[in-house]
C-alpha positions, 0 to 999 in steps of 0.5 A, a space after each residue: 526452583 528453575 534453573 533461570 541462569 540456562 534460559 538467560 543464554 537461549 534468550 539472547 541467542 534467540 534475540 541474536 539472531 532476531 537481529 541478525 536476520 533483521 540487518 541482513 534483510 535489504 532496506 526497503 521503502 517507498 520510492 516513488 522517484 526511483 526508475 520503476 518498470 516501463 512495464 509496471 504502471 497504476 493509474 487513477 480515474 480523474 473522477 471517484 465517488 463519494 455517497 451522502 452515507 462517506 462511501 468513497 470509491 476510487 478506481 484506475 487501472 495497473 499493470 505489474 510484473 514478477 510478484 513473488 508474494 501477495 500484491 495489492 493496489 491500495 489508495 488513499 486520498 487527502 483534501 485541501 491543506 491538511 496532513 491527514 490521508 484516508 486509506 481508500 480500500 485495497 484490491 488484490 493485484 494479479 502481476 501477469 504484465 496485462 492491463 487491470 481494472 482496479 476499484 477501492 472502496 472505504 466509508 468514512 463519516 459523511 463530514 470527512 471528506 466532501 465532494 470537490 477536489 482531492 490529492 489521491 496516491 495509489 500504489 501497487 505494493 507486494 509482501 515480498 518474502 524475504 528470509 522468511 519476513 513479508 518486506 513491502 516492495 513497490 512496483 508503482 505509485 502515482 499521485 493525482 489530483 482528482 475530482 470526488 462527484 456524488 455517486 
């Protein structure tokens, strides 16, 4: 029969210090008002694609600076009163402090999203390593009206 009174001892050393490690992690979330870098931008492009087939392509440009872990420019889109956002692909993001092209891409059903207007927000985002955890740290997010045109 095994000894279960030794393993209760390691578990809650082992959950102890889960948490430990998770309290002394800073707090990190998006922000989209707070002063970001002058030298890191993301911009949308006024028009992005859509296909017959729901095949949404957004494009713009990026610039960031001092990426530690991976980074990516990802987007989403949402039209007229509804809640509800797409998320429209995502780019690996190179933080060099140069201007990028970015360009996503998703396919969603042709009865989704429709040509016309359309709320985009695009945002450069690093996995940043933090005691070992992958915590999501913005460099840039913008929001903009854009139009989706046939492709």
């Amino acid at each position: 029969m095994p000894q279960r009174p030794a393993l209760r001892p390691a578990l809650a050393a082992a959950a102890g210090a889960a948490v430990l490690l998770l309290a002394a992690a800073p707090s990190v979330h998006a922000d989209s008002s707070a002063a970001a870098d002058p030298k890191e931008t993301v911009t949308v492009d006024s028009i992005g694609r859509i296909t017959s087939e729901g095949t949404v392509t957004l494009s713009g440009t990026y610039r960031c600076v001092d990426s530690t872990g991976l980074a990516f420019v990802s987007s989403s889109v949402g039209q007229q009163a509804s809640n509800v956002r797409y998320g429209i692909g995502g780019t690996m993001a190179v933080c060099d402090g140069k201007v990028h092209r970015w360009e996503n891409t998703s396919t969603y059903s042709p009865t989704t999203l429709k040509r016309g207007k359309a709320n985009v927000e695009v945002s450069i985002v690093e996995l940043q390593p933090v005691g070992g955890l992958p915590l999501p740290r913005f460099h840039a997010v913008e929001t903009q009206e854009v139009t989706l045109a046939k492709a």
